[in-house]
C-alpha positions, -999 to 999 in steps of 0.1 A, spaced: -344 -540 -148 -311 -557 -158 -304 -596 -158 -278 -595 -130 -278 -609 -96 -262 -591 -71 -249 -602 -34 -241 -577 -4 -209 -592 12 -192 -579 46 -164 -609 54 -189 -629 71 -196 -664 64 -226 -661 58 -225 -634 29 -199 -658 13 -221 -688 16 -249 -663 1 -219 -660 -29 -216 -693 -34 -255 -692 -39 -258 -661 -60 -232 -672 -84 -250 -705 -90 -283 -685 -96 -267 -660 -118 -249 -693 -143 -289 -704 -144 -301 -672 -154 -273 -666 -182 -263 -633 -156 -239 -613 -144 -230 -615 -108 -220 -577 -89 -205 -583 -59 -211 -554 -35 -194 -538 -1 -210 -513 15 -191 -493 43 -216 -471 67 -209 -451 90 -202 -480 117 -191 -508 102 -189 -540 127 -148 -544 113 -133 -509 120 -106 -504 141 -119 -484 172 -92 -459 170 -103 -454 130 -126 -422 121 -162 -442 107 -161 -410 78 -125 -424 63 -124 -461 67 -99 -459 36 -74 -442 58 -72 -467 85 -60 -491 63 -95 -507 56 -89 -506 19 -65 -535 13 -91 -557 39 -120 -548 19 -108 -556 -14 -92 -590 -1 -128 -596 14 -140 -588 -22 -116 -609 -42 -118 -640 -15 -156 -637 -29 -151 -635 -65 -126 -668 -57 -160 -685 -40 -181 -671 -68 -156 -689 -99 -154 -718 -76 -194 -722 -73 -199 -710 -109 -168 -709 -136 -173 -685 -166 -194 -663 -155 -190 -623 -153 -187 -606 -122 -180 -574 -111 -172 -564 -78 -172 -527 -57 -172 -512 -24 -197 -482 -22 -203 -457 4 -237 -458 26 -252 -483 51 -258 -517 35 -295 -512 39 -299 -485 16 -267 -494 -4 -282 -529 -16 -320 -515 -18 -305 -492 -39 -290 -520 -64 -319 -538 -64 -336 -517 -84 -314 -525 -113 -314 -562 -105 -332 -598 -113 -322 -610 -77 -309 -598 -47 -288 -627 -23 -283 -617 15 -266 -643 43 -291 -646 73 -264 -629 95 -239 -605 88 -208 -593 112 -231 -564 125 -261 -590 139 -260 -593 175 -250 -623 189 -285 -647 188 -304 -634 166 -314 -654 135 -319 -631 105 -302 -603 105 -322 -566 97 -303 -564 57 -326 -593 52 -358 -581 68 -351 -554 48 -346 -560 15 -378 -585 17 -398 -552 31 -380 -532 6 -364 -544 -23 -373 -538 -57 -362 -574 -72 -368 -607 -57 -349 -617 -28 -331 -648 -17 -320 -655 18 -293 -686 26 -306 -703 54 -305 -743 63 -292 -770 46 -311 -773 10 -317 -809 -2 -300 -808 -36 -324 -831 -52 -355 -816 -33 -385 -797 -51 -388 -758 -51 -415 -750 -20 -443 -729 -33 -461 -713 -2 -495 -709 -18 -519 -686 -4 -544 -669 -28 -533 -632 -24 -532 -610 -57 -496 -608 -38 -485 -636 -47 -492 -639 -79 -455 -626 -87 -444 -657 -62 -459 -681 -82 -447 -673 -118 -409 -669 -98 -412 -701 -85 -422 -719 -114 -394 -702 -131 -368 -709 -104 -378 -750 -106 -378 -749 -148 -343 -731 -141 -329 -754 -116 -347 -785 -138 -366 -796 -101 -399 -805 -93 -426 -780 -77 -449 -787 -47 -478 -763 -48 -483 -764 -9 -514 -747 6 -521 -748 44 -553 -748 59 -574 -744 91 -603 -732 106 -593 -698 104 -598 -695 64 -630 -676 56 -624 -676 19 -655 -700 16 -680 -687 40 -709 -665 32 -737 -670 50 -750 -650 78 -738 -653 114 -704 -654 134 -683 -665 99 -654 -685 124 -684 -708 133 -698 -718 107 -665 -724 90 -657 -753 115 -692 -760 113 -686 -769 76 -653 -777 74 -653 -801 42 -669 -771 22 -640 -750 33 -617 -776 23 -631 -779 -12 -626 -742 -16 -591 -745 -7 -585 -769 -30 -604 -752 -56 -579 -725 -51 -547 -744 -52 -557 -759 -86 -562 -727 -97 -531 -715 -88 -515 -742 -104 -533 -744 -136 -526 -705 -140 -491 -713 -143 -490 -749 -154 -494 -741 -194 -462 -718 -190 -444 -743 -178 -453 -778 -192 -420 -785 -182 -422 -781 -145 -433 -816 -124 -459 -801 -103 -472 -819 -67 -507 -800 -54 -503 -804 -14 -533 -792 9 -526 -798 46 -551 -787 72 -527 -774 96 -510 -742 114 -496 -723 84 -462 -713 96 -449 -750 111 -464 -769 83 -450 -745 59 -411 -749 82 -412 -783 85 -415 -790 45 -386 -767 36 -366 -795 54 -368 -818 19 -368 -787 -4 -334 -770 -23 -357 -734 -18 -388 -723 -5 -409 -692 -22 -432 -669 -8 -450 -639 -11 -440 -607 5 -471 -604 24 -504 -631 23 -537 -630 22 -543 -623 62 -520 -597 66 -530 -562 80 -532 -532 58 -502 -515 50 -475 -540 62 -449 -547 40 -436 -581 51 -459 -609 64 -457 -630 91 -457 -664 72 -424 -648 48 -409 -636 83 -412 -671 99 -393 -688 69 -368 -663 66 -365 -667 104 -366 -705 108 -367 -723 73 -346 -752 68 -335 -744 31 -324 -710 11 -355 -685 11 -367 -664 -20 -391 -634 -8 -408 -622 -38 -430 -587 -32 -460 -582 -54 -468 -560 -79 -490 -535 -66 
């Protein structure tokens, strides 16, 4: 895997608020930035009287790679001195950028692009690459609160074990604080084994459940913590729905990190509903980061 970040852009202004973002990440980082333009077979901007196999003959061509150098404009603007390469490739943008991240550090998406239909929140390049992508994804979304901690959604998944050592990097990066947040409720079963209905006697003995929960949140933390001395650290616990609580502190956060997929999703999914909520409806930028395994 290389050290650059690359962006998908299509004109939109979301994809060049998501280059304003990937050109700050890629001065942290010390990387490159590629700039890519994929044209599919329908793109959302071709002429309807142009044939979708030869964009480059309905003169799409001088558009394109005024889109691209309006980008690289926003991308010296957000981030002087650093390289950046830019290029429009054949394919749809799905398979185009899934494709590049397999030689990436980070992937950077808009929440819409010029294809979503009208209303929808995310667009399907996110969904995606979260589902799909080989590198770490980040998703512009919200407002972020410049001087706001990096959100960790904690969750005690072997998953997202590659979340937590990318947000600890992304806060020693960005030189911010981390809140370690781990949500709560009834549902958890982590703690319970005894015999009987386990739901039950998990409210039945909910401050032994909660002392298990934060049991695992310090360990979460202190797995990371020597790595990064560095890194201010706050360990929240919040008995509450997982998906609001989780929403509603990304409001006072610069990013929010999660794991591809948690501990309570079903077999074989490859994007959980907690990461699909916040790349749906969280109030700051949103890095999805897919285990391992």
């Amino acid at each position: 895997m290389s050290d650059s970040v690359i962006v998908g852009v299509d004109g939109s202004v979301s994809s060049l608020d998501a280059v304003d973002l990937a050109a700050r990440e890629a001065h942290l980082r010390g990387a490159s930035l590629r700039i890519v333009h994929a044209f599919g077979r329908h793109p959302a901007h071709l002429p309807s009287d142009a044939a979708p196999w030869s964009p480059f003959d309905h003169g799409l061509e001088p558009m394109v790679q005024g889109g691209l150098a309006r980008a690289e404009e926003r991308a010296h603007a957000a981030a002087p001195g650093i390289e950046i390469t830019r290029s429009v490739v054949s394919g749809e943008a799905l398979e185009v950028l899934e494709i590049e991240s397999r030689s990436a550090a980070l992937a950077v998406v808009g929440s819409r692009g010029l294809s979503a239909f009208a209303g929808l929140l995310l667009g399907s390049t996110a969904i995606h690459l979260a589902a799909h992508g080989s590198c770490p994804l980040m998703v512009v979304r919200g407002r972020p609160a410049p001087a706001g901690p990096v959100l960790l959604a904690v969750d005690g998944s072997p998953a997202g074990e590659a979340a937590i050592e990318f947000a600890f990097a992304e806060a020693a990066l960005r030189k911010a604080s981390l809140v370690a947040l781990h949500v709560w409720n009834t549902w958890s079963e982590r703690a319970y084994e005894g015999p009987g209905d386990p739901l039950n006697a998990v409210v039945a003995d909910a401050d032994h459940l909660r002392e298990a929960e934060q049991q695992l949140l310090d360990e979460t933390v202190a797995s990371r913590q020597e790595d990064f001395a560095q890194v201010v650290v706050e360990r929240r616990l919040v008995r509450s729905r997982i998906r609001p609580a989780l929403i509603d502190a990304s409001h006072d956060a610069q990013l929010v990190v999660a794991g591809a997929r948690g501990r309570g999703g079903f077999t074989g999914l490859l994007l959980g509903s907690v990461s699909q909520a916040l790349l749906h409806h969280a109030r700051c930028p949103v890095a999805v980061v897919r285990g391992r395994e």
